[in-house]
C-alpha positions in Angstrom: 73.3 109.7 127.1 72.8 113.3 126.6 74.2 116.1 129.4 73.2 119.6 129.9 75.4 121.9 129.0 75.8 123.1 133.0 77.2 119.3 133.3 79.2 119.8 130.7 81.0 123.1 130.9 82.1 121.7 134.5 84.1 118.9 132.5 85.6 121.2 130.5 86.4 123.5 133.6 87.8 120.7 135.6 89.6 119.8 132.3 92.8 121.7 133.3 93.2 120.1 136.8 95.2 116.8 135.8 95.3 113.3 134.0 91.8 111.9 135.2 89.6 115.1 134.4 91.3 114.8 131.1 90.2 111.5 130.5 87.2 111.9 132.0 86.4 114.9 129.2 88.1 113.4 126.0 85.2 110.2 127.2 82.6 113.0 128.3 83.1 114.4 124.5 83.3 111.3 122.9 80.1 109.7 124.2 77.9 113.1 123.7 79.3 114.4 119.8 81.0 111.6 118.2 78.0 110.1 116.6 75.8 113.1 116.0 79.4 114.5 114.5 80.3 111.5 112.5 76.8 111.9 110.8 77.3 115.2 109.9 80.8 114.9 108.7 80.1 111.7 106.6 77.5 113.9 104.7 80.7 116.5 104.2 83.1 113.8 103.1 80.3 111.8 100.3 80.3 108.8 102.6 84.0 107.9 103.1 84.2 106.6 106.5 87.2 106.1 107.2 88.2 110.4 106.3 85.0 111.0 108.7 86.3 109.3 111.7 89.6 111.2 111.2 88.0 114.6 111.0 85.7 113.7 114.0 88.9 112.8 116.0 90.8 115.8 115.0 87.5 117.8 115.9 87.3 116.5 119.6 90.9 116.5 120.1 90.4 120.1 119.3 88.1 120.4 121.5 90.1 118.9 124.2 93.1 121.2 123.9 90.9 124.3 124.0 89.4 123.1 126.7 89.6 126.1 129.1 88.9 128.9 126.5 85.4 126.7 125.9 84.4 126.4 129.4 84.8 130.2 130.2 82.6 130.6 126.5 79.9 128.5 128.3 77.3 128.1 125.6 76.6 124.7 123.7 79.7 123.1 122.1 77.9 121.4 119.1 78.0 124.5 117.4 81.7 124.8 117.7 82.5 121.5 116.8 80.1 121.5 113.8 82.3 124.9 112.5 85.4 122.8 113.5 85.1 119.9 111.6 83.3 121.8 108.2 86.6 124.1 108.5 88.6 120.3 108.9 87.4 118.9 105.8 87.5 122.3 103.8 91.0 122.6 104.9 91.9 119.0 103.8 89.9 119.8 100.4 92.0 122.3 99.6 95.3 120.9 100.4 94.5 117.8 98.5 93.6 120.1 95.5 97.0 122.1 96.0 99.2 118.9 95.2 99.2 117.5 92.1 97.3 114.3 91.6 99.1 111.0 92.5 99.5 108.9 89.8 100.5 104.7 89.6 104.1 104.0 88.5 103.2 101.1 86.6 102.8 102.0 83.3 106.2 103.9 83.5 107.8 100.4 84.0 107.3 99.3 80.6 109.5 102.4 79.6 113.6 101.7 79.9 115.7 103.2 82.2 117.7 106.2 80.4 120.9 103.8 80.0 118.8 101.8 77.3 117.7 104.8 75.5 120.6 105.8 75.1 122.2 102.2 74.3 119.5 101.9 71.7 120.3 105.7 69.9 123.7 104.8 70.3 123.3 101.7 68.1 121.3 103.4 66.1 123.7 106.3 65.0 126.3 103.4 64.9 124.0 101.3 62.4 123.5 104.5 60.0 127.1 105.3 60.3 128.0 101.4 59.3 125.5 102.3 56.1 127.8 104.8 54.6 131.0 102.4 54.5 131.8 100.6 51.2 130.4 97.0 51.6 134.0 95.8 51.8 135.0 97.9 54.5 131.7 96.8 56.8 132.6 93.4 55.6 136.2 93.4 57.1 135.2 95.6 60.1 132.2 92.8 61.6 134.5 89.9 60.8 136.9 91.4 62.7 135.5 94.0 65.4 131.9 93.1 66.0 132.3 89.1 65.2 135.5 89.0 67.5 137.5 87.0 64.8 141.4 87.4 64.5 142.6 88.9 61.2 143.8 86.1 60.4 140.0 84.5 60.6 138.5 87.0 59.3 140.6 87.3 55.6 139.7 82.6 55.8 135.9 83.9 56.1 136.1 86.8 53.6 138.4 84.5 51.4 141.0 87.9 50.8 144.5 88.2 52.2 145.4 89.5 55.8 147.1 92.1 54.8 144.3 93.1 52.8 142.2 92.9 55.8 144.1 95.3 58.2 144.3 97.7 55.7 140.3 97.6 55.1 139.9 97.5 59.1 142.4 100.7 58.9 140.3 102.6 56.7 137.1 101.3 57.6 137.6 102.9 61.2 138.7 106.3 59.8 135.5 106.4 57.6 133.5 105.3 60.9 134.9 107.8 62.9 134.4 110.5 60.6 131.1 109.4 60.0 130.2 109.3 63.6 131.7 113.2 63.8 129.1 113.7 61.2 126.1 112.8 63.6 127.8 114.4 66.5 129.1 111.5 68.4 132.5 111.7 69.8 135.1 109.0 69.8 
């Protein structure tokens, strides 16, 4: 159902005259330039629907706000809304072109959380500092430190006296230490 333009500038006049000329236009505008729009628009927008409709609803919204200043303009609206909605989806063109693209978080899951990285380098440095202790000094240092055993157990395992034990743990700790000053790590 098509209306003159005389029919509907008087919408648009009585537009500012309360909630039921309101309605009355917003439906007026709807029935007359929301399908000739939504063709139009759908053409701007390479056939996504779904951004069309939104651009033809922010296009007669428009048009309902300025309802008054296109009633005392009294030529065609078609024009105006066409201008409306091209300057709708240019607009949202170039904002979307502004902001960096999006991108999906799952392949960062696979990566581990910075606590692991630094877990990992800290075994790592801890491993190469191991490397540089005599193999009896290592020896008496997992028995005792990394394996958990008591002195006592470790020098039974290692088949060498106690004593000889703490004072290989002693040294062996020192030499770590000093090795781990080396990398840069701080005790």
């Amino acid at each position: 159902m098509r209306e003159d333009a005389a029919v509907a500038g008087e919408r648009l006049a009585a537009a500012g005259h309360g909630a039921p000329h309101d309605e009355e236009l917003m439906r007026a505008l709807y029935e007359e330039h929301a399908a000739p729009l939504l063709s139009y628009v759908l053409r701007l927008v390479a056939g996504d629907r779904q951004r069309a409709e939104d651009v033809v609803q922010e296009t007669l919204i428009r048009a309902w706000r300025n309802a008054d200043r296109l009633a005392a303009h009294g030529s065609s609206l078609r024009p105006w809304l066409v201008t409306v909605a091209r300057r709708i989806v240019i607009d949202g063109h170039r904002s979307r072109q502004a902001r960096p693209q999006e991108v999906d978080p799952a392949p960062l899951e696979g990566v581990p959380a910075s606590d692991e990285i630094d877990r990992a380098l800290w075994l790592m440095t801890l491993t190469d500092a191991l490397q540089d202790l005599t193999p009896a000094h290592r020896a008496a240092l997992v028995e005792t430190y990394f394996l958990g055993r008591t002195v006592n157990e470790a020098a039974e395992t290692l088949g060498i006296p106690s004593g000889t034990v703490r004072s290989r743990v002693f040294y062996a700790l020192r030499a770590l230490r000093l090795a781990l000053e080396e990398r840069g790590v701080t005790a």
